[in-house]
One Martini backbone bead per residue (centre of mass of N, CA, C, O) as a GRO file, in nm:
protein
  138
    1UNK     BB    1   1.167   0.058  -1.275
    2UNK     BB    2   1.244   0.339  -1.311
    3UNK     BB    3   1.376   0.639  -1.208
    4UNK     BB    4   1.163   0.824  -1.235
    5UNK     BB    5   0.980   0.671  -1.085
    6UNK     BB    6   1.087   0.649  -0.830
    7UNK     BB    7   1.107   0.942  -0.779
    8UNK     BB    8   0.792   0.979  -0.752
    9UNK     BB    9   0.748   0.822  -0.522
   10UNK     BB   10   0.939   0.917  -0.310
   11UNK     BB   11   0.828   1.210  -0.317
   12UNK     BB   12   0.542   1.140  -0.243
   13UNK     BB   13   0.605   1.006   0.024
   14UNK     BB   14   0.754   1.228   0.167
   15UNK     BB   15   0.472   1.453   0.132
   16UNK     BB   16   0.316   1.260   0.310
   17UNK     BB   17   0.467   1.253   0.606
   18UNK     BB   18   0.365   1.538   0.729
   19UNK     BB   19   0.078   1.373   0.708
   20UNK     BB   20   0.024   1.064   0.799
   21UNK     BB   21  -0.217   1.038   0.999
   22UNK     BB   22  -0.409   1.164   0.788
   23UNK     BB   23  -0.329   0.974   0.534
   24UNK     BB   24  -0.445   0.688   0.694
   25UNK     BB   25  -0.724   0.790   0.780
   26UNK     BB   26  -0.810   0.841   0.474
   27UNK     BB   27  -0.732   0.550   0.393
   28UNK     BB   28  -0.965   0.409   0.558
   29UNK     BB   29  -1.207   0.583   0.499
   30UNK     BB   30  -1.224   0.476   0.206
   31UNK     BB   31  -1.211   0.160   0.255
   32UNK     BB   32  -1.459   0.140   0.419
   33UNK     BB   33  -1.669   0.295   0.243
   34UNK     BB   34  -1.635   0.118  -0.021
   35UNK     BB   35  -1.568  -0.165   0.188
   36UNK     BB   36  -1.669  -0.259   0.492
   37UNK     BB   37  -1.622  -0.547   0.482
   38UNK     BB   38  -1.305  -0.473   0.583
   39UNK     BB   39  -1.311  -0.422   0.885
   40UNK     BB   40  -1.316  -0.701   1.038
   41UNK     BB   41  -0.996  -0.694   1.004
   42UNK     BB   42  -0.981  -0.447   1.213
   43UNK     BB   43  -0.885  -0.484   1.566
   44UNK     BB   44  -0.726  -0.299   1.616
   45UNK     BB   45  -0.497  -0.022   1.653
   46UNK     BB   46  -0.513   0.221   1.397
   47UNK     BB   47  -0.258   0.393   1.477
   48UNK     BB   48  -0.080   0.126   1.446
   49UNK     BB   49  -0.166   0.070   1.145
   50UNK     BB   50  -0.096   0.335   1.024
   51UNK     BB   51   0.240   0.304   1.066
   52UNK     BB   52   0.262   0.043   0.904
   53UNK     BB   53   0.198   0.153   0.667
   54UNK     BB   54   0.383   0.349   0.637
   55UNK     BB   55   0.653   0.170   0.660
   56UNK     BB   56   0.562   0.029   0.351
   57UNK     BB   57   0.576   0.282   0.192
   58UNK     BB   58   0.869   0.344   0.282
   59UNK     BB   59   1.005   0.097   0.195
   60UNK     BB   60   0.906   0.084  -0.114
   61UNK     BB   61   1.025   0.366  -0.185
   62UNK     BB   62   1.332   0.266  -0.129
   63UNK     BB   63   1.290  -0.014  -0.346
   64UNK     BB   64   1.171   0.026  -0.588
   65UNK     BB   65   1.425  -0.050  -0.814
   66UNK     BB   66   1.443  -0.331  -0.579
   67UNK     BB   67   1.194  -0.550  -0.482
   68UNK     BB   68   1.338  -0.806  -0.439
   69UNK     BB   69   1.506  -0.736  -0.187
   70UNK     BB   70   1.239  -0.752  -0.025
   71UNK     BB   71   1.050  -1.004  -0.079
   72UNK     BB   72   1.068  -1.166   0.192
   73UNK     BB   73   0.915  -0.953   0.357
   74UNK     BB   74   0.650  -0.951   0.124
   75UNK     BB   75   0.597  -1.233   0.165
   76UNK     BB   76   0.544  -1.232   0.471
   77UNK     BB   77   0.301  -1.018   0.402
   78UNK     BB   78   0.153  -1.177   0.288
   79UNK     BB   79   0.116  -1.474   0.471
   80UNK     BB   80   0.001  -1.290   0.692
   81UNK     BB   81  -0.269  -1.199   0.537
   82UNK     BB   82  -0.384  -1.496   0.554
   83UNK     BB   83  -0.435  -1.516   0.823
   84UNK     BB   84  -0.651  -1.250   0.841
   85UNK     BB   85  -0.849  -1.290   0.573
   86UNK     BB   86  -0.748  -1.239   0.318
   87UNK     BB   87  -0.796  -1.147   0.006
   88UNK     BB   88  -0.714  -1.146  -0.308
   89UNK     BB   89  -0.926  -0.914  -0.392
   90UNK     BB   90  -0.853  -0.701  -0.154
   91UNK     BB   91  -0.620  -0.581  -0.368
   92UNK     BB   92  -0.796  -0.375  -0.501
   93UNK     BB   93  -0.941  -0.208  -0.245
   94UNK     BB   94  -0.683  -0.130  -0.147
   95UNK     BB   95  -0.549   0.058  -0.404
   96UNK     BB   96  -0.742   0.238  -0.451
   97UNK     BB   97  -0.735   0.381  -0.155
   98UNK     BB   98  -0.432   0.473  -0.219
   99UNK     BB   99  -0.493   0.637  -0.467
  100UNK     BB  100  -0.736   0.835  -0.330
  101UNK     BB  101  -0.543   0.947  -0.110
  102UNK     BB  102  -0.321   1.078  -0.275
  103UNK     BB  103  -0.504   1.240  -0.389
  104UNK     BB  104  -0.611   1.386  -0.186
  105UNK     BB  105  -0.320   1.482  -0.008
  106UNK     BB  106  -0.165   1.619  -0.301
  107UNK     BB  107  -0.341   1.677  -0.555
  108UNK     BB  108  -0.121   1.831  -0.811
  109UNK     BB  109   0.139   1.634  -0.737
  110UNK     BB  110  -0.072   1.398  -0.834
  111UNK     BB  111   0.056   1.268  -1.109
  112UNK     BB  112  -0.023   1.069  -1.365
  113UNK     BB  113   0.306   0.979  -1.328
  114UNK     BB  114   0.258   0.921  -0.999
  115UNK     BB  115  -0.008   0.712  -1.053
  116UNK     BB  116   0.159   0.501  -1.204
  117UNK     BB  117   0.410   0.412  -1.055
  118UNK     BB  118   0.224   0.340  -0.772
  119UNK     BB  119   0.049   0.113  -0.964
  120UNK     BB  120   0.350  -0.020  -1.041
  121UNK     BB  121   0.431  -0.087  -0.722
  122UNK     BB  122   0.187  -0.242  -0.638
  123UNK     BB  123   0.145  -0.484  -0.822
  124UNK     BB  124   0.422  -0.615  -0.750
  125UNK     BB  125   0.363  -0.633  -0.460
  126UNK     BB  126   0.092  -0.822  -0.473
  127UNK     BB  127   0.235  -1.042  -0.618
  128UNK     BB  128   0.410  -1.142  -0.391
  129UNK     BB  129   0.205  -1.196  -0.187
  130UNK     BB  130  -0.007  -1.376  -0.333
  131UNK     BB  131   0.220  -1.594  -0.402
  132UNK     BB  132   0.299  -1.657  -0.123
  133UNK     BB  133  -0.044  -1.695  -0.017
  134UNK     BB  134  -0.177  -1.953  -0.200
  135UNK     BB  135  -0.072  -2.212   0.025
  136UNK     BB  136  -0.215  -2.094   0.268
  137UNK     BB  137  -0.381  -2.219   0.538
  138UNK     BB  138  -0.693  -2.094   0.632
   0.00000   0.00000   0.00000
């Protein structure tokens, strides 16, 4: 990623941070409407996974431009997922609820060019994650 675009990440979630709580309850809310069969994924308690998925978007938009270092955080966090029950087809979906949640929360903050950046910071994130689950015997 750019400087440019880390910067915009960073800012998005800072922003983001304000208001966490309601950010995470919209992420959730968005995603299980449009995809309700994953919610059977999420049998605790979703205040706690609310929080997990912040410190997720804050480690990622802090080495946003240098997404490798933190790789083996992410690929194990892909093999969690895949005990989990995720599919991959399943990062479509969460990847969605998280552009429109965004965009939800942020408003006119979340310009086309901070939309461009965060689709390709997740990108990038779900690739680390998939490739470390392809071989994790479900």
């Amino acid at each position: 990623m750019t400087p440019e675009e880390t910067k915009l990440v960073q800012t998005t979630i800072a922003a983001l941070q304000k208001e966490a709580d309601r950010a995470t309850t919209v992420f959730y809310e968005r995603l299980f409407t449009r995809n309700p069969e994953l919610q059977q994924l999420f049998l605790g308690d979703m205040e706690e996974q609310g929080q997990k998925l912040m410190a997720m978007l804050r480690m990622i938009s802090k080495t946003a431009d240098s997404l490798y270092a933190i790789a083996p955080a992410i690929e194990n966090l892909g093999i969690q997922h895949v005990r989990f029950h995720v599919q991959p087809d399943d990062y479509t979906a969460f990847g969605e609820a998280l552009l429109e949640m965004l965009t939800l929360e942020l408003g006119p903050d979340f310009t086309p060019e901070a939309r461009s950046a965060w689709n390709q910071l997740y990108g990038e994130m779900t690739s680390l994650m998939k490739e470390a689950g392809k071989d994790v015997v479900r």
